[in-house]
N, C-alpha and C positions, 0 to 999 in steps of 0.2 A: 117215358123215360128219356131222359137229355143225356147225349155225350158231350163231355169238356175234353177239347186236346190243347194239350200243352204241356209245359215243363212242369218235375215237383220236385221238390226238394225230399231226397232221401234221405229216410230214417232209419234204422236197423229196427229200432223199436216195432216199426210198422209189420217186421216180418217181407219187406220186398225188397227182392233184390235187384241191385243197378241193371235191370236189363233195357233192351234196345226198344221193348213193348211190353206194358204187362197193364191191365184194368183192374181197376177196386171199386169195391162197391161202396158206395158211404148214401148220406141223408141228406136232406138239405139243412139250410137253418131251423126251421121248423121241426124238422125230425120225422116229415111224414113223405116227401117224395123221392123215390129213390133215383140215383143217377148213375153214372158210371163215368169214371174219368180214366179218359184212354191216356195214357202216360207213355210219350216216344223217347225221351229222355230225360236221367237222372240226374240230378247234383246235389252235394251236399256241402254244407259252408266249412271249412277248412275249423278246427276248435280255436285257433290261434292267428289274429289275422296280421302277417307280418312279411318282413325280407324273403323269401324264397330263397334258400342256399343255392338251388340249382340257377343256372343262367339260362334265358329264354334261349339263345341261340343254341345249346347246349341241349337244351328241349328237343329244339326246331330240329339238330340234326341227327340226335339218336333216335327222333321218329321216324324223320327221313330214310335213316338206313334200316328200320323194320319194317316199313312201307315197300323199300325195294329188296330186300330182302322177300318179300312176298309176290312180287311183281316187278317182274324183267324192263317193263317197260317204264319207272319211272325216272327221269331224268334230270340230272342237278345243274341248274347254270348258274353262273358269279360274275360279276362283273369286276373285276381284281378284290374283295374282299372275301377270300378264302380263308385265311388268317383271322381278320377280322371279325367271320360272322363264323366262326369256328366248324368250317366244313370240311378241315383238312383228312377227318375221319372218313367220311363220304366218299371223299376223293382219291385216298387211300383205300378204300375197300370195294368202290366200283369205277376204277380210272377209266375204263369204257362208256360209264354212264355219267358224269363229268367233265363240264365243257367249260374252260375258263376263258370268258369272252374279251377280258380286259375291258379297259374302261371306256364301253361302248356301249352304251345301257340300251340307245334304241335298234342296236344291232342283234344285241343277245334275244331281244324280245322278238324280234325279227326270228330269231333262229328257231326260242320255241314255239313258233308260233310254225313255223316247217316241220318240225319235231311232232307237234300234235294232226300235223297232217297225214302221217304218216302212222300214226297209232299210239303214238307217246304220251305220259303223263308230264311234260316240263313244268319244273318249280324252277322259275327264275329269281334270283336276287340281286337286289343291290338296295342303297339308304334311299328310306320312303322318297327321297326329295328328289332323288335321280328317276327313279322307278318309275314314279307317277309324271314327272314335268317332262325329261328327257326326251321319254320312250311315247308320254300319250297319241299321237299317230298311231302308232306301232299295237299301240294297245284297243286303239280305236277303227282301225280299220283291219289290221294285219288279223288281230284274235277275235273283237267281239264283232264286228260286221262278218267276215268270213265266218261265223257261228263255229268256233274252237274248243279246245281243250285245254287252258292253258291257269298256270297257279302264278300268280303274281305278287314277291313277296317286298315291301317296306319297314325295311328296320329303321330302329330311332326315329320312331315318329313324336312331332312337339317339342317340348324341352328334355325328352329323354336324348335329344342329341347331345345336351350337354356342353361342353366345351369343344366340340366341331363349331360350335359358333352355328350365327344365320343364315349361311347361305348352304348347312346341311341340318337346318331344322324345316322339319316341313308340318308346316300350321295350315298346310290347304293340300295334300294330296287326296283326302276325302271328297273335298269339295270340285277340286281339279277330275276326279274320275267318277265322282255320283250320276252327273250327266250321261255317261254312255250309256244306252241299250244293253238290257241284258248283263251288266255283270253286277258280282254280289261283293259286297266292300264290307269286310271283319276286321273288329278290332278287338284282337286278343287277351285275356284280360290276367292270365298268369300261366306258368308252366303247365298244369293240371291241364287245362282249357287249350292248349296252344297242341300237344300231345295226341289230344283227340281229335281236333280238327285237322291235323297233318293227314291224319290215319285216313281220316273220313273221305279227305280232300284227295287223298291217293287211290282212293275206292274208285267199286263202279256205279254208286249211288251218285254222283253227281258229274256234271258235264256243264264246261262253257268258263267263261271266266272269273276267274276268282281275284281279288286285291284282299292279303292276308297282311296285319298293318302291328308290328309288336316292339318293343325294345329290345335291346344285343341280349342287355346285362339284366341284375336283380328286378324281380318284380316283386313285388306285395302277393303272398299265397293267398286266395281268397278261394278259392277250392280243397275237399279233401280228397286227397288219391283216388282214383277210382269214376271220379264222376264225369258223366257222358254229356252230351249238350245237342240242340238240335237245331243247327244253323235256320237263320230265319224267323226262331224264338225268342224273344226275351226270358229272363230268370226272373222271377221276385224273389230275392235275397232278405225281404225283410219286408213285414207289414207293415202297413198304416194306413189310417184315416182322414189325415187332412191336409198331408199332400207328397205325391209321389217324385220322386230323386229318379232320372234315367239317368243313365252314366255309363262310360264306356270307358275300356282299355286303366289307364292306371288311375281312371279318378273313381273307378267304381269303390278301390279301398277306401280314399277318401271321401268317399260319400257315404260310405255305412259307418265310419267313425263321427260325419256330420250328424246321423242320423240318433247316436248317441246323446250328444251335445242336444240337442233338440228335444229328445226324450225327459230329461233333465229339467229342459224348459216349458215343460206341459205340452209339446206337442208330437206328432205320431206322425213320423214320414216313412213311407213304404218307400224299397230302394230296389231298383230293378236294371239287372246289367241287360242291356242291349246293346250285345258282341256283334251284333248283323246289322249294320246300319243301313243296308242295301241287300233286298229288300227289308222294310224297314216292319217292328211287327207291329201292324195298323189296329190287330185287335186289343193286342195287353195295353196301347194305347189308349184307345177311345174307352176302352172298363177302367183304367185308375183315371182317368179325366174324370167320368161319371162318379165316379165312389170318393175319392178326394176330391177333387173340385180343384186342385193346383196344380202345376205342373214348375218344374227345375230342370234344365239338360246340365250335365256337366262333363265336358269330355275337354282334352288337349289337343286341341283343334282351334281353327280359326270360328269363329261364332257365323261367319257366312260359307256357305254349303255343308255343313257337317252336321251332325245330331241335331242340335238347334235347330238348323233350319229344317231337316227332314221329320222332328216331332212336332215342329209347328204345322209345319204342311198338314200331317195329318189330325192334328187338333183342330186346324180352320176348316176343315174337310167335315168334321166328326161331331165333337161335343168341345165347344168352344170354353175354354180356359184361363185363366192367369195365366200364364209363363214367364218364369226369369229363367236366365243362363249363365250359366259357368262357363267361362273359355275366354280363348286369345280374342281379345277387342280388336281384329283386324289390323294385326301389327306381325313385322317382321320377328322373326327370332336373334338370338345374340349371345354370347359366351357368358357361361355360367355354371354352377353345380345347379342340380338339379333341383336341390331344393332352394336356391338360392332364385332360379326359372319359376318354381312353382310361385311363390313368392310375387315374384316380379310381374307375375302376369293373372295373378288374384285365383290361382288354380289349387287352393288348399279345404281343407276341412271346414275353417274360420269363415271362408265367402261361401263355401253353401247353403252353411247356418243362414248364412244374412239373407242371402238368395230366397230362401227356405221360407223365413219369417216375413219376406216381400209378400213371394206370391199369397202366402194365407191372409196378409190384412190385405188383398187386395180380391178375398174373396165375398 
């Protein structure tokens, strides 16, 4: 008897419900050996894949105040965007647990990182591009060498900055903090998703440092209500045979819309969000390498230290592949709407296709 763990994608159909653990018995392809697949977490794909009405930050903070609502000890820091990253709720409902650091990013980090020394859960914020650059010391020696407790949050990461322009786009804070020891780097991937990691991340399942990496405003729903995730997992969002789409944060919409287009065109691409880029999941890896034979990263990142390079890493490690990539061609950011960014920086549906149809004749 084999056990498989990982994610599945829930069905009602199936008769199971979203829980945190549940096994089902099934067959193989064959139909004669049986297995069991232990399932830690559930999701299921949103009917409708589009805007998300709710705002990420909006997410981020009414989980935030159920999180502390349940636990005295969690703690909310800002680095002056309180308004901005809409935590004025927070703030107003536990002004004891609400520390407005001003615009001092390697300072605040500094703070939770005394915060968690003491027993505290601190979620610090400010825009990915302060968070990660400012503070990295701060984050590298104050939290994860001192082995801490600390939640490190980056809003408007990529072209979700938007018109802050490039020098509050940040196309390398992934790659800027994948190097550290010990911590784990998420890229969010919609309200659903951002909700249950808050909860998770406030828990007492996990310990040490976290880089939680999302946009303020609208995301693409690609989840439906309800669905749990299990950090350090990948999802397959969509099957296929000859060749597999990783993608993270908002290109994972645009990658299952690629995956459409494609379909279309006779070919079958398996699309899998890999919200954990650190640690990175080396198994769902190395099996769609084997099974398709292709690989795509597509994230809003710089193409050096981010997704790219951490699924190449472990494809040169594993079952050796094609790969193309989607992403920022190691260039700065710059004012624009966002899809105007997408665009500009070849980060749409249209270049995955093309990405897509590389790696396969290059199989």
């Amino acid at each position: 008897m084999r056990i498989i763990r990982g994610s599945f994608v829930g069905d009602a159909a199936l008769g199971v419900p979203p829980t945190d653990k549940c096994k089902i018995s099934t067959r193989d392809a064959e139909g004669s050996v049986p297995y069991i697949i232990e399932v830690c977490k559930m999701f299921k794909i949103a009917e409708k894949i589009e805007k998300s009405p709710e705002l990420m930050r909006d997410a981020y903070c009414s989980a935030l105040i159920a999180a502390a609502e349940i636990d005295p000890n969690v703690v909310a820091l800002d680095a002056d965007l309180v308004s901005a990253f809409g935590m004025k709720p927070f703030f107003d409902k536990f002004p004891d647990r609400a520390i407005q650091c001003g615009i001092a990013e390697a300072n605040m980090v500094g703070i939770a990182a005394g915060l968690s020394s003491v027993g505290k859960i601190p979620f610090a914020h400010s825009f990915g591009c302060f968070t990660s650059r400012r503070a990295c010391d701060q984050i590298m020696i104050s939290c994860a060498y001192a082995k801490l407790n600390v939640r490190l949050i980056g809003s408007d990461p990529g072209i979700t900055a938007a018109h802050n322009g490039g020098t509050h786009m940040p196309f390398e804070d992934v790659g800027v903090l994948r190097s550290i020891p010990d911590i784990t780097i998420i890229d969010a991937t919609d309200p659903v998703m951002l909700r249950d990691l808050v909860a998770q991340l406030a828990g007492p399942k996990y310990y040490g440092v976290y880089y939680l990496r999302f946009p303020r405003k609208n995301a693409k729903a690609v989840y439906a209500a309800g669905s749990t995730f299990e950090i350090g997992r990948g999802n397959v969002l969509r099957d296929g045979a000859d060749v597999t789409i990783f993608a993270s944060g908002i290109m994972v919409a645009e990658s299952l819309a690629a995956a459409e287009t494609l379909a279309a065109q006779g070919v079958s691409a398996r699309v899998a969000d890999v919200f954990t880029i650190k640690p990175i999941d080396r198994e769902l890896i190395a099996k769609s390498a084997a099974e398709t034979g292709a690989i795509v990263t597509a994230e809003n990142h710089n193409v050096v230290g981010g997704l790219y390079s951490a699924v190449s890493e472990t494809v040169a490690a594993t079952i050796p592949v094609p790969i193309e990539r989607v992403g920022v061609e190691d260039a700065f950011g710059q004012v624009g709407s966002e899809s105007f960014l997408a665009s500009a920086y070849d980060l749409t549906a249209e270049h995955i296709v093309r990405a897509a149809l590389a790696a396969v004749a290059r199989k």
